[in-house]
N, C-alpha and C positions, 0 to 999 in steps of 0.2 A: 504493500500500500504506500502511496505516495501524500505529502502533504498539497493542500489546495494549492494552487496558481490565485495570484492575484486578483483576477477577475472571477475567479468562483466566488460564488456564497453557501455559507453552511448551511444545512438544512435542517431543521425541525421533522423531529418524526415522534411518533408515537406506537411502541408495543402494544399488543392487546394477546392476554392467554393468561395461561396460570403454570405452576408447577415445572417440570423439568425441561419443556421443550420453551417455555416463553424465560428461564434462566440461559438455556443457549444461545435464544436470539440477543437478548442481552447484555450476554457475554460480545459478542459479535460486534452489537454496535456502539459497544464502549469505547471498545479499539478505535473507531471514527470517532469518537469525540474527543478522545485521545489525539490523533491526526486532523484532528480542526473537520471532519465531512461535517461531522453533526455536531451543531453548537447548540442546541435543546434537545432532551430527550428523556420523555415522558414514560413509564409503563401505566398500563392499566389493569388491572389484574381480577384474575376470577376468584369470588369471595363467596363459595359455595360447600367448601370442604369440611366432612364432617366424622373422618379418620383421625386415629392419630391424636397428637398431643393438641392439634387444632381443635379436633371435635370433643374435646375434653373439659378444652378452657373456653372453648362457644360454649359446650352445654352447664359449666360452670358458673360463668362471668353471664352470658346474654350477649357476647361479642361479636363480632365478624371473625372468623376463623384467621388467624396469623399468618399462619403456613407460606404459603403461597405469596402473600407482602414479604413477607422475610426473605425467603429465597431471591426474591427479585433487589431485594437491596442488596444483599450477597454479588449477585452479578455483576452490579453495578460499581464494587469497588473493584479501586484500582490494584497492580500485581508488586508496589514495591513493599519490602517486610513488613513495615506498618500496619499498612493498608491489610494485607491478607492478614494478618494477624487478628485483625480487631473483624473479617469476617469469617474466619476459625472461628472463633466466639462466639460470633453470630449463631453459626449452624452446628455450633455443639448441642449435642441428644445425652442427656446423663442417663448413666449405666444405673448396674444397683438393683436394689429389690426393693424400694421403698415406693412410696405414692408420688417422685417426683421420676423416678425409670420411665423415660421414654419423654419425659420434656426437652424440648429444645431453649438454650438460653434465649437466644432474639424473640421467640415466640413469649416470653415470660416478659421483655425487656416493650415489646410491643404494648400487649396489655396494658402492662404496671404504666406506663405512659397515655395511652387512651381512658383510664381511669382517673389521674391526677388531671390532666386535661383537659378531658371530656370533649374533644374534636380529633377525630379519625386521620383528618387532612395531617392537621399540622402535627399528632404525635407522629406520621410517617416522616413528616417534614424534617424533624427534629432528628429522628435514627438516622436519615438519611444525611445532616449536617455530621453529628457523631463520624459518623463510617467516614465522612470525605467521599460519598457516592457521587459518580457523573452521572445523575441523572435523578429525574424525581420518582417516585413511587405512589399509586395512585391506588385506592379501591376501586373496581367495577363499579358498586354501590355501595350505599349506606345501611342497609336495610340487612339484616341476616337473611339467608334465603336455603329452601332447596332445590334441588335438581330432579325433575322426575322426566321418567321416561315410558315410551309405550313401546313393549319388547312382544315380539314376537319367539314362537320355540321353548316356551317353555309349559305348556301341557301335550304331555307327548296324544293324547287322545284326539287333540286338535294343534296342529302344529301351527299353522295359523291363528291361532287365539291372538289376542292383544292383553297383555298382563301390564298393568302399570306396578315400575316400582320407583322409592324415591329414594334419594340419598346420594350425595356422589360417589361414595364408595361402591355403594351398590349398583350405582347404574356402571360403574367403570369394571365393575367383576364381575355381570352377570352372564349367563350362561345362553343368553339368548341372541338375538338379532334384534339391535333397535332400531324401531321403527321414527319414531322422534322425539324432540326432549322438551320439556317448559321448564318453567321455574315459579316457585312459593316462593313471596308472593309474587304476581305478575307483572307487577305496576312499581319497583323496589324504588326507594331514595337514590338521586346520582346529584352526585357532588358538581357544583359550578365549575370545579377545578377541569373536572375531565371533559366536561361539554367543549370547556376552551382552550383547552388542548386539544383537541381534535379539528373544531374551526380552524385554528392558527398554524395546525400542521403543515410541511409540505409530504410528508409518506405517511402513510397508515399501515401498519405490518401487523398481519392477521394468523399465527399459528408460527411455529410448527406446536404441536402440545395433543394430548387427550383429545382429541376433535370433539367429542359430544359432549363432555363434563368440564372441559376448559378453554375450548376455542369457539364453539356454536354460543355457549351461553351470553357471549356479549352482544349476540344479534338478536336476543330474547328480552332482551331490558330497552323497554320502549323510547326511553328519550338517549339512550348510547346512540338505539339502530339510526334512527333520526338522524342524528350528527354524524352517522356515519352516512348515510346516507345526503347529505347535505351538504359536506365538508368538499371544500374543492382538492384537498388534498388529494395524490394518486396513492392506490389501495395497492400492495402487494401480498399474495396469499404465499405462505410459504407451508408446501406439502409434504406430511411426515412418510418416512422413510420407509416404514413398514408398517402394513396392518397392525392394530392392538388387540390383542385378545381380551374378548370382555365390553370391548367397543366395536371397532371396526373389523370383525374375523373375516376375511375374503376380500376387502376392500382393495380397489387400484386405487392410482393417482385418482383417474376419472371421478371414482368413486365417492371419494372425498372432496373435489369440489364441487360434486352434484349436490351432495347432501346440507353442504354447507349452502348452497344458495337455495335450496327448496325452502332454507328455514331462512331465508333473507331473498326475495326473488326480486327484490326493487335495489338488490347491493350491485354499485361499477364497481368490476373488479380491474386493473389496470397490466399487472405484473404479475404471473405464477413464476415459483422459482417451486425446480424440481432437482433431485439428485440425478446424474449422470450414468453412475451404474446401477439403478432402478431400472432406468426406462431403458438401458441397452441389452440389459438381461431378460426384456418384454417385450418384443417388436408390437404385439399384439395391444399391450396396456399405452405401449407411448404412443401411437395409432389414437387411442379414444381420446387420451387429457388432449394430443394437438387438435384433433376436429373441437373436442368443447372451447378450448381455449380460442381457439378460431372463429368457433360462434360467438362468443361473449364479445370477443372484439378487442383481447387482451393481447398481451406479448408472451410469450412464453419463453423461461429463462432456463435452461439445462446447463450445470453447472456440477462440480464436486462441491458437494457440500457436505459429506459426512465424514468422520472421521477416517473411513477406507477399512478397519478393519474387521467386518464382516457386520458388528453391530449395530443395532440401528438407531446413530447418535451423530446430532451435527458438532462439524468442530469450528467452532467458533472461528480461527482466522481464515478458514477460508469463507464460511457464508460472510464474513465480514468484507473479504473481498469481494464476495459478489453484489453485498448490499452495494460497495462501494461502484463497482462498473452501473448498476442500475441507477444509480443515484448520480452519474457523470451524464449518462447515456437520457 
């Protein structure tokens, strides 16, 4: 990666996902803020999770699940000892056998600040100054929520049934085929922060992550979709690597961004950015994302993007470089 030319100008972008795949994209485009591409850079993250030390301190406190905030601050520092050190911290999980086994410190350090505070926005605000994060961290919403889904395959008598269940955990391991997701409540609290952030964007970067439990639900929160749908910023979908079991078992590329616009069919999408030894290992699968991608009216970007060694995980300098070509181009 190279630093700007004189005549560029940085870009504004905003994340949107949760969990391990929306930590990689913003692992990714740190590195450009680091190199001057991106001189704001917002996450927005999915506040639905109710695993874990998350759904513990949700079902304890009344809170928005941490989890998922944490890890995205985590990303967002930077790699000299310091800095990593203080998010080590962050994402320490205590051992042990006692009633604190299985907490994560930031998730504790979250709370204990949105409690003394009592504003979502600015305790993130605050961790985020702490860390020396390049970037802000945002909840999806205000509102705690769950995630329910309408699954097919799960009464063998009728393999077609529709079985709703809720919970992200559960919808993320269930043993069925989902049909599609909503969210309790429907209509959740969204922060001014995130509306204008998204207005003032100039990228919108939508996955890679859980597609049904951490990357659809931001098009389920009516005034996001709105802005997302409003915003002149140009939209980048970035396609996970491999099926998820539990979520998408069988899924192509195609597959995943059919699904994603059924549950948004008013969203521009502008950019798909796809891994390269996916779609050369599928003549047949890279065949279907080019014709949809074609329909839509988008660009389609084929690129290494994962780490190369068989697993299914982006590695940050490179999608970083490819954010960087799409954001020159």
């Amino acid at each position: 990666m190279t630093d700007l030319s004189p005549g560029d100008r940085a870009q504004a972008v905003v994340a949107l996902g949760g969990g391990h795949g929306l930590f990689a994209s913003l692992s990714a485009l740190r590195l450009l803020v680091d190199d001057l591409t991106v001189d704001e850079l917002t996450a927005v993250v999915t506040v639905a999770d109710n695993g874990g030390s998350s759904g513990r301190l949700r079902q304890q406190f009344d809170v928005l699940p941490p989890g998922d905030l944490r890890m995205a601050l985590a990303a967002l520092v930077g790699d000299d000892d310091s800095e990593s050190t203080w998010a080590r911290v962050l994402q320490h999980r205590f051992a042990g056998d006692g009633d604190m086994r299985g907490h994560v410190v930031g998730n504790l350090l979250i709370v204990g600040l949105w409690e003394l505070l009592g504003d979502h926005v600015e305790a993130l605000d605050r961790v985020g100054r702490l860390l020396g994060a390049k970037g802000r961290v945002l909840p999806m919403a205000l509102t705690p929520m769950d995630i329910t889904a309408t699954v097919r395959g799960l009464v063998p008598e009728d393999p077609e049934a529709l079985v709703a269940v809720r919970g992200q955990v559960e919808v993320a391991t269930t043993d069925g085929v989902i049909d599609s997701v909503a969210l309790v409540p429907t209509e959740p609290e969204v922060s001014p922060a995130v509306v204008g952030a998204i207005e003032a964007a100039d990228w919108v970067v939508l996955g890679p992550g859980s597609w049904f439990s951490s990357v659809i639900p931001h098009l389920l929160v009516p005034r996001l979709r709105d802005a997302l749908v409003r915003t002149p910023a140009r939209l980048i979908v970035v396609l996970n690597l491999a099926e998820q079991p539990g979520e998408t078992g069988g899924f192509g590329p195609a597959d995943h961004l059919g699904v994603l616009l059924e549950h948004a069919p008013d969203l521009t999408v502008d950019v798909v950015v796809a891994d390269r030894a996916g779609l050369d290992a599928d003549a047949e699968q890279r065949t279907d994302l080019e014709e949809m991608v074609e329909a839509l009216g988008a660009t389609l970007v084929v690129d290494d993007v994962s780490v190369g060694d068989g697993s299914p995980r982006h590695d940050p300098a490179r999608l970083a470089a490819t954010y960087q070509r799409i954001f020159a181009e």
